[in-house]
C-alpha positions in Angstrom: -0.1 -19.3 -18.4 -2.9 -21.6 -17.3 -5.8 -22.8 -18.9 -8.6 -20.6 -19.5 -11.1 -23.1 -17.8 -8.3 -23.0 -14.7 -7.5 -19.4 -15.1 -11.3 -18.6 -14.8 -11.9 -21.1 -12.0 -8.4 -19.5 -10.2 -9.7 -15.6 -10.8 -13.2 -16.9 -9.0 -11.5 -18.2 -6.5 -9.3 -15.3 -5.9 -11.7 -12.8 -6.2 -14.4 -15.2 -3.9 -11.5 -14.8 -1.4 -10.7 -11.3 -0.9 -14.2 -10.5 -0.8 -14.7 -12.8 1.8 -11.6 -11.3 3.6 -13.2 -7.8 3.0 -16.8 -9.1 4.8 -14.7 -10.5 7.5 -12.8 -7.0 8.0 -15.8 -4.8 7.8 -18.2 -7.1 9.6 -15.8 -6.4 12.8 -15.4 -2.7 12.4 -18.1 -1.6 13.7 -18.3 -3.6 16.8 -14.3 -3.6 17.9 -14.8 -0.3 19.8 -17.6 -1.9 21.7 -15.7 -4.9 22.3 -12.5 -3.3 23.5 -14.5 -1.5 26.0 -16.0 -4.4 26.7 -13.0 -6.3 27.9 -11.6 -3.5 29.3 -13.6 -0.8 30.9 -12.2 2.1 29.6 -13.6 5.0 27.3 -14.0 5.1 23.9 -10.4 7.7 23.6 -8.7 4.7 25.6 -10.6 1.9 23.4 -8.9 4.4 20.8 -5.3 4.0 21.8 -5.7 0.5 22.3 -7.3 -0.4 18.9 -4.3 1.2 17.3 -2.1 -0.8 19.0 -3.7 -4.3 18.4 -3.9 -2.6 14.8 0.1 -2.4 14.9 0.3 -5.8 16.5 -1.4 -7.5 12.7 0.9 -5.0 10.9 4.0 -5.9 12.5 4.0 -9.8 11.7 2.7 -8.9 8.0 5.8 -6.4 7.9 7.9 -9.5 9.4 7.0 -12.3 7.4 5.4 -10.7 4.0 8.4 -11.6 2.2 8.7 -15.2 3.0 4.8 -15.6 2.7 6.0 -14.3 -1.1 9.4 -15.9 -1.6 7.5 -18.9 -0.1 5.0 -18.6 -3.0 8.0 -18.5 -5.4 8.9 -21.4 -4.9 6.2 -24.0 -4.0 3.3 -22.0 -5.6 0.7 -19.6 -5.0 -2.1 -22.6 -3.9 -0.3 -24.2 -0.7 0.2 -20.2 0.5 -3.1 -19.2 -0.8 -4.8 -22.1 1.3 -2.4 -21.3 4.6 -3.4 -17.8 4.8 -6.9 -18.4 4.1 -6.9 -21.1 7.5 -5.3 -18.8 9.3 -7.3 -15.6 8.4 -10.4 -18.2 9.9 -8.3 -18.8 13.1 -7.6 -15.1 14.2 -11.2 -14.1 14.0 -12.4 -17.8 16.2 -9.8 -16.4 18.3 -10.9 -12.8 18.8 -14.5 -14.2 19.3 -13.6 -16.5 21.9 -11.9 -13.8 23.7 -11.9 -13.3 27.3 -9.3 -10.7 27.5 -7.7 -8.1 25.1 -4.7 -10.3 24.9 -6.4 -13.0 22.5 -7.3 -9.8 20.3 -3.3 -9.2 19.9 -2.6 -13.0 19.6 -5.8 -13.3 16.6 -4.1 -10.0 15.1 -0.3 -11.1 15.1 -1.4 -14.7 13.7 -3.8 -12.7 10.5 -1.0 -10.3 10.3 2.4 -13.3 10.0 -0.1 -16.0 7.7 -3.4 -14.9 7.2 -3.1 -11.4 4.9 -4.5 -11.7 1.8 -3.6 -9.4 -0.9 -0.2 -10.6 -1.0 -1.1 -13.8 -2.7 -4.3 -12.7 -4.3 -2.3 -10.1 -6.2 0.9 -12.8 -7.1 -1.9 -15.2 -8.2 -3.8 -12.4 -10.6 -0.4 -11.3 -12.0 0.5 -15.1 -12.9 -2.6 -15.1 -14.8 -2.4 -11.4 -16.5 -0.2 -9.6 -19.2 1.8 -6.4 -18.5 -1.3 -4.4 -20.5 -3.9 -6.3 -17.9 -2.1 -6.0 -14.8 -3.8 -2.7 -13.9 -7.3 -3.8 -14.6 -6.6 -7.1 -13.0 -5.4 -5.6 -9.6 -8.4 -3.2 -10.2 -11.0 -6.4 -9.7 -9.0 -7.6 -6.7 -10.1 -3.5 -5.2 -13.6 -4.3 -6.8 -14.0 -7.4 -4.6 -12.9 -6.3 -1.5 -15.3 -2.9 -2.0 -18.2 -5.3 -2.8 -17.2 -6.9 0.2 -17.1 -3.2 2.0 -20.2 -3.0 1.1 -21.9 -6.3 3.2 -19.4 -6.3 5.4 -20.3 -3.4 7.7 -23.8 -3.1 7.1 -24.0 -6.7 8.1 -21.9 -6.5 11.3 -23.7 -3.1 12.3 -26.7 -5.5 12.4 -25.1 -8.4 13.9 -23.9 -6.1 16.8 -27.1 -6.0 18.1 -26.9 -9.9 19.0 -23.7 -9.5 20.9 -20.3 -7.8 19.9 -18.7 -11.5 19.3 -21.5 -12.6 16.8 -20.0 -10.4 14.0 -16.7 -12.3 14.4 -17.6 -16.0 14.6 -19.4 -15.1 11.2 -16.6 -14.0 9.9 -14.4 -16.6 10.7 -17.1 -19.3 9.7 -17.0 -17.5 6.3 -13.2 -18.3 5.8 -13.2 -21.9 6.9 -16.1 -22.5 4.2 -13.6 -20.8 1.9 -10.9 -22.9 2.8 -12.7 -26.0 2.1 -14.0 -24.6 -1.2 -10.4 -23.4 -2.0 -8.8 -26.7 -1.8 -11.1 -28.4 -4.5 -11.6 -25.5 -6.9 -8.1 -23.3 -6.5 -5.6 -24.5 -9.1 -2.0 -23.7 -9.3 -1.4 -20.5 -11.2 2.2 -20.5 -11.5 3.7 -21.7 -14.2 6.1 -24.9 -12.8 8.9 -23.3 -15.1 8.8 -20.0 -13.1 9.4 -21.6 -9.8 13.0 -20.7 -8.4 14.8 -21.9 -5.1 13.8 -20.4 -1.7 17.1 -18.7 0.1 16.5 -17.2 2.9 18.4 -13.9 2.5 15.9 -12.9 0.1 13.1 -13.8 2.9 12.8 -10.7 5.4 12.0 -7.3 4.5 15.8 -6.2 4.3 16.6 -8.9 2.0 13.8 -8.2 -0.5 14.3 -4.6 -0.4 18.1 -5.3 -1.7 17.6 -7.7 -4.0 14.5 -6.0 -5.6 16.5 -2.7 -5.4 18.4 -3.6 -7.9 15.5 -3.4 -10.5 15.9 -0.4 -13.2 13.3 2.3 -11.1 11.5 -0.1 -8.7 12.3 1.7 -5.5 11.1 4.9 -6.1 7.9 3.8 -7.5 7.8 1.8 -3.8 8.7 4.9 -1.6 5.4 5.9 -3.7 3.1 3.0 -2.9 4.8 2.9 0.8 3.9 6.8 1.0 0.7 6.5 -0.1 -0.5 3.2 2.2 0.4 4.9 5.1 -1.9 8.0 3.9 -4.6 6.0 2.9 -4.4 3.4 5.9 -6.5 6.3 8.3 -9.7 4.6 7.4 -8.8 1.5 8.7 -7.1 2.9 11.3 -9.3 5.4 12.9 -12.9 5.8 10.9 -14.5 3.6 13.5 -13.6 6.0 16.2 -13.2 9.1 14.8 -16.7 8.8 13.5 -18.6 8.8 16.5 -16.2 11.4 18.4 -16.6 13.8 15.2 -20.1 12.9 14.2 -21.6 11.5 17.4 -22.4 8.5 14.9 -23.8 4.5 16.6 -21.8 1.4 15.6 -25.1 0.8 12.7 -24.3 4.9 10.8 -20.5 3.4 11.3 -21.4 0.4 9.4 -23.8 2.6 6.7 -21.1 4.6 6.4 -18.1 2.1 5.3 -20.7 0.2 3.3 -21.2 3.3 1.4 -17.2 3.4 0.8 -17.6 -0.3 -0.2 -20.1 0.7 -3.0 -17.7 3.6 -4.2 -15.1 1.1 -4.4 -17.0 -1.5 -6.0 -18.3 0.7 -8.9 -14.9 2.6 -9.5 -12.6 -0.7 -9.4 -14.9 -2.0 -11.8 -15.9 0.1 -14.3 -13.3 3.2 -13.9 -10.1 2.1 -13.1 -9.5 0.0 -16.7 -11.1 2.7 -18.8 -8.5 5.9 -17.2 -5.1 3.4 -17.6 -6.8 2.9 -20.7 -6.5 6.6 -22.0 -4.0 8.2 -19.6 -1.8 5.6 -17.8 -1.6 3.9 -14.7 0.9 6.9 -13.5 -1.9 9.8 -14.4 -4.5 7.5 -12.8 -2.7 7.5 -9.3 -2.3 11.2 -9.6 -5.9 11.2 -9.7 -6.9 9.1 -7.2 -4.2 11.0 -4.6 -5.4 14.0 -5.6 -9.1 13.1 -5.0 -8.2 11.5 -1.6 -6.6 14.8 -0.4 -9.6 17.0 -1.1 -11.4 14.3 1.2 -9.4 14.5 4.0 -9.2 18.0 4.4 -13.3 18.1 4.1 -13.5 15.8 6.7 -11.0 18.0 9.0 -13.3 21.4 8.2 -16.9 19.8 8.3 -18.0 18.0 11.3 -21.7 18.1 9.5 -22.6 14.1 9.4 -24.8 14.1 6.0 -21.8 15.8 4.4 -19.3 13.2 5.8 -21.9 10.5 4.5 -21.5 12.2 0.9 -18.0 12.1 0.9 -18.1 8.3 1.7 -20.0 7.9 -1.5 -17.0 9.3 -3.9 -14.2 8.1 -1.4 -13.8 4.9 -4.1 -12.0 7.3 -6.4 -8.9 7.4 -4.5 -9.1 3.6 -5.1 -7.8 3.9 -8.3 -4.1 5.1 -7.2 -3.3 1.8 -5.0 -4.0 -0.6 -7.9 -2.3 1.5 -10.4 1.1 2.2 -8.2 0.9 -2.0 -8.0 0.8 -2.4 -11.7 3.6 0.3 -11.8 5.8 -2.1 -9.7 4.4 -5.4 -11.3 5.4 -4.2 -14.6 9.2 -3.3 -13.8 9.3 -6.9 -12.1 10.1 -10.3 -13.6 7.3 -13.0 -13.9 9.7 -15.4 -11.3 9.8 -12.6 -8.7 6.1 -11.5 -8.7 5.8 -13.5 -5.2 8.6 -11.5 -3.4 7.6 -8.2 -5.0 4.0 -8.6 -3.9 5.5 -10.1 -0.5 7.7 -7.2 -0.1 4.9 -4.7 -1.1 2.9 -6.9 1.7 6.1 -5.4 4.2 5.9 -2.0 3.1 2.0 -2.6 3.7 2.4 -3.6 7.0 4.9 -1.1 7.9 2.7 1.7 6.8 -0.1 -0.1 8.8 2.2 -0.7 11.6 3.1 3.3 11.8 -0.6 4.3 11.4 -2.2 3.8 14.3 0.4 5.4 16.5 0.1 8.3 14.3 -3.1 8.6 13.5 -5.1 6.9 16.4 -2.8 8.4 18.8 -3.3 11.7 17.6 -7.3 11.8 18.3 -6.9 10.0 21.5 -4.6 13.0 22.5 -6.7 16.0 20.9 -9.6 14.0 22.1 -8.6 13.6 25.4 -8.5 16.2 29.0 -5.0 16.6 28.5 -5.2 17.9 24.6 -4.7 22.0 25.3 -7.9 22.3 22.6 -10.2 19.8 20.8 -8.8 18.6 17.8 -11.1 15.6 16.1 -9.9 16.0 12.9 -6.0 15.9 13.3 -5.7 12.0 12.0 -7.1 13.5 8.5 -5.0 16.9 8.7 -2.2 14.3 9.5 -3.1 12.0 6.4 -3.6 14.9 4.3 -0.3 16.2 4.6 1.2 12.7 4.1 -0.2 12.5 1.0 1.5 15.4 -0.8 4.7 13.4 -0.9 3.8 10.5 -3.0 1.2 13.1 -4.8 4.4 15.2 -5.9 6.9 12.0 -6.5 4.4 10.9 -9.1 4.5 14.1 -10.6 8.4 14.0 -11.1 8.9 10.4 -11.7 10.0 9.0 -14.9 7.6 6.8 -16.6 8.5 3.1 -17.4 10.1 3.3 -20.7 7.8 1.2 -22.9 4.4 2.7 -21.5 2.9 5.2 -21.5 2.1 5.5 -17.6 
């Protein structure tokens, strides 16, 4: 492990980094509608369709090239990756702001999606620099930063949307080039030169990971868990920027209040919560929890179409936080230290292939039952939909056997 002064300066950076990716991601939420419609001309259950298929487009590539990103990391080290995906996660958002047609907004997309996704690294990096006990809370201040983010990030591009619907994302693409630049002075190596291994390239594509990985004692059932649940939980950013205003009737700026109120959720449960329940039940009992908590959500926002109670629910929507980070740690800790990069990698696939099935399912299903053709009005079938996803990784967790030296 590295030095405390360079393991402090790393977790900074790190942290520094997916909040900035979180900004950058909610700063555009709000506006994307707009913009689609923009370029376009259509209405907001077309701009609906469309926005789950650039959605796909970003999930695709991650799903693609997740595992190489990791086995990459694996062997040359998490900075050099780190730095890549940060430049590239700059790129895709100069891109969509320069934009003169909704093509650019799938090219931006599919470039973020193959080199410029985050939490893959960020994670690898924070497990290099954790113990098995830690990995839990550590992975739970990687959800804190990007719910702080949550927080500025849509408030801020609610606001900037009133300058223009491109302002929101030269800002955020100005915010990852500065983080480049910082990165590549203050960023050290977190990998221990020891723990490097050779690259082959049958271990780098989802099918290869999921083989070799598959033949760790009870790793893939805990990842049908975590593959289960990121497709449920992948409706908000799916679908919350358009199935708020069609259920609600709500402006780009209550969209942005809104998601900065799950941001501040996040924020508080990731940081003060999450620790204290593996703590005293396990990170197993923990993801029950969150699931559970994320299910009653759902189905309130498929009864209620009352805006101030939607707004409530945003406030306590954090707790359902606490599952992803716990699942993670379950994975991490059935992993050795030298494969970290493909397991986060290949988590980065499964990821990207729940994100990649989401917006067909989700967004296509309120642009149908919001739609002429739709033989009744349906807003809330995208959160009847998630809901019912959801009971399969809630009951797998129930019945799963617990790692054999802990507890969760």
């Amino acid at each position: 492990m590295i030095a405390d002064k360079q393991r402090q300066s790393a977790m900074r950076f790190v942290l520094l980094t997916v909040f900035i990716y979180s900004v950058g991601f909610g700063i555009i939420m709000p506006v994307l509608p707009e913009l689609i419609q923009e370029l376009e001309d259509v209405s907001l259950s077309e701009a609906t369709m469309l926005g789950g298929f650039i959605s796909a487009s970003y999930a695709l590539f991650q799903f693609l090239m997740g595992p190489l990103v990791g086995n990459l990391g694996d062997r040359f080290g998490r900075r050099p990756v780190f730095l890549v995906s940060l430049l590239a996660f700059g790129i895709d958002f100069a891109l969509m702001g320069f934009a003169t047609s909704i093509v650019w907004l799938f090219i931006g997309r599919s470039i973020a999606g193959g080199l410029g996704a985050i939490f893959g690294p960020a994670n690898a990096a924070m497990a290099d620099m954790s113990s098995d006990e830690d990995r839990a809370k550590s992975f739970g201040l990687v959800g804190a930063a990007f719910g702080i983010g949550f927080i500025v990030g849509p408030a801020l591009g609610g606001f900037l949307g009133d300058f223009g619907t491109r302002i929101p994302f030269f800002v955020a693409g100005g915010l990852a080039f500065l983080n480049f630049i910082y990165g590549w002075f203050a960023f050290p190596e977190t990998m221990a030169p020891e723990e490097k291994r050779s690259f082959e390239w049958k271990r780098a594509n989802p099918l290869g990971a999921l083989l070799n990985l598959g033949k760790l004692p009870n790793l893939l059932g805990v990842a049908m868990i975590y593959f289960l649940w990121m497709l449920s939980s992948s409706i908000y950013p799916t679908s919350w920027s358009f199935f708020a205003p069609a259920q609600y009737g709500w402006d780009s700026k209550m969209v942005g209040l809104s998601l900065t109120c799950v941001g501040l959720s996040m924020a508080l449960v990731q940081a003060f919560l999450i620790g204290r329940f593996v703590s005293a039940v396990g990170e197993r009992k923990t993801a029950i929890f969150g699931i559970f908590v994320a299910i009653v959500i759902f189905a309130v926002y498929v009864m209620v179409d009352v805006g101030w109670v939607a707004l409530s629910m945003c406030l306590v929507v954090g707790l359902q936080g606490m599952a992803m980070p716990s699942i993670n740690a379950m994975m991490s800790r059935r992993t050795p230290s030298n494969m970290q990069g493909e397991l986060q990698g290949f988590n980065g696939s499964l990821a990207a292939l729940a994100a990649l099935i989401a917006p067909l399912l989700y967004n296509g299903s309120l642009s149908y039952f919001t739609s002429d053709a739709a033989p009744f009005q349906f807003v809330g079938a995208p959160f009847a939909i998630a809901a019912l996803v959801g009971l399969i990784p809630l009951v797998l967790l129930l019945i799963i056997k617990p790692a054999p030296d802990h507890k969760g």
